[in-house]
C-alpha positions as CSV (number, residue, x, y, z in Angstrom):
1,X,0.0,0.0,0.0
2,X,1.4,3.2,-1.3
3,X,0.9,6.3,1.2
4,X,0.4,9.6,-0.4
5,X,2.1,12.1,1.7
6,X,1.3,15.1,0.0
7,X,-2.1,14.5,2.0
8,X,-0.7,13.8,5.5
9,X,-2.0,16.3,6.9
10,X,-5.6,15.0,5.9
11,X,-4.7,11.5,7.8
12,X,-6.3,11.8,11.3
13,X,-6.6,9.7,14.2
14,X,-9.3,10.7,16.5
15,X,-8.5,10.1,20.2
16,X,-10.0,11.1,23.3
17,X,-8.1,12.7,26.0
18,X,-8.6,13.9,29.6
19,X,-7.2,17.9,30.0
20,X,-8.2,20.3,32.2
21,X,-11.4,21.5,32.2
22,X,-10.2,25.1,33.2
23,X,-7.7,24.4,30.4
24,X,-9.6,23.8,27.8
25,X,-12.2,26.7,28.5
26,X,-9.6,29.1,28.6
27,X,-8.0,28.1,25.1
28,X,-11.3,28.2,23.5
29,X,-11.8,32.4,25.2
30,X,-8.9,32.8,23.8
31,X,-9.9,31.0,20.0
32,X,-7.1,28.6,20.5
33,X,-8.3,24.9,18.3
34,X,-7.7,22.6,21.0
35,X,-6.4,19.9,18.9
36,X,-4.7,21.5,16.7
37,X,-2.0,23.1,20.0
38,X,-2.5,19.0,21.0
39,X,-1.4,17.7,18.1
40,X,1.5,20.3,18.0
41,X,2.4,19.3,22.1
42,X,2.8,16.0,20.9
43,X,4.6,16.5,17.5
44,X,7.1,18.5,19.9
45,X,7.4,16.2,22.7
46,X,8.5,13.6,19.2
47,X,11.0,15.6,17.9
48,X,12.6,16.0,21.6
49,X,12.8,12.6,22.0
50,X,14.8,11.9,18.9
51,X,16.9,14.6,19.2
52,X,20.9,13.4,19.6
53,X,22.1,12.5,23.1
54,X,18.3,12.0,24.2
55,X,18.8,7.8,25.0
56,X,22.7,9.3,26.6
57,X,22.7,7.1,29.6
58,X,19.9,5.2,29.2
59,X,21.4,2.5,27.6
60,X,24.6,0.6,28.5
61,X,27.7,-0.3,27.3
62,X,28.3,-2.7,24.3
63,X,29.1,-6.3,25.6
64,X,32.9,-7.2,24.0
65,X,31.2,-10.4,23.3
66,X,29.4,-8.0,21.0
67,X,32.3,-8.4,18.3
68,X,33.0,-11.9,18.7
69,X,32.7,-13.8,15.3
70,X,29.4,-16.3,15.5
71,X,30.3,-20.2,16.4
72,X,30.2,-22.2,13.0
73,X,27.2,-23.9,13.7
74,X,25.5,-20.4,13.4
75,X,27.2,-18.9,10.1
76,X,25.8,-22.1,8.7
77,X,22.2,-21.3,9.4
78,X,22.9,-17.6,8.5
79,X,24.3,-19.2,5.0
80,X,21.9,-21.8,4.4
């Protein structure tokens, strides 16, 4: 299945949420779409999380054994 990106933006998801009630009444005084500055909290919080260094110290060292070359038995099922 081919996606056509040029009409992303017309791909939704609807999804319920639980925000403030006090919240929400205030952005709509104010004429603020509510899931439009949703939808752009969550493509930020995205692009945080993949920016470099973000996984830095969350994930450990390499195990040396890592680098080993596989037992023979094993290249043969890779090979076969």
């Amino acid at each position: 299945m081919r996606i056509d990106y040029a009409h992303r933006e017309l791909m939704k998801k609807p999804l319920n949420v639980t925000v403030s009630e006090e919240l929400v009444a205030r952005a709509k005084a104010l004429g603020i779409n509510v899931s439009r500055a949703a939808e752009a909290g969550i493509e930020s919080a995205v692009r945080a999380h993949r920016k470099p260094g973000f996984l830095k110290g969350q994930v450990g060292p390499v195990p040396s054994s890592f680098f080993e070359p596989l037992p023979d038995e094993e290249l043969r099922r890779w090979r076969d």
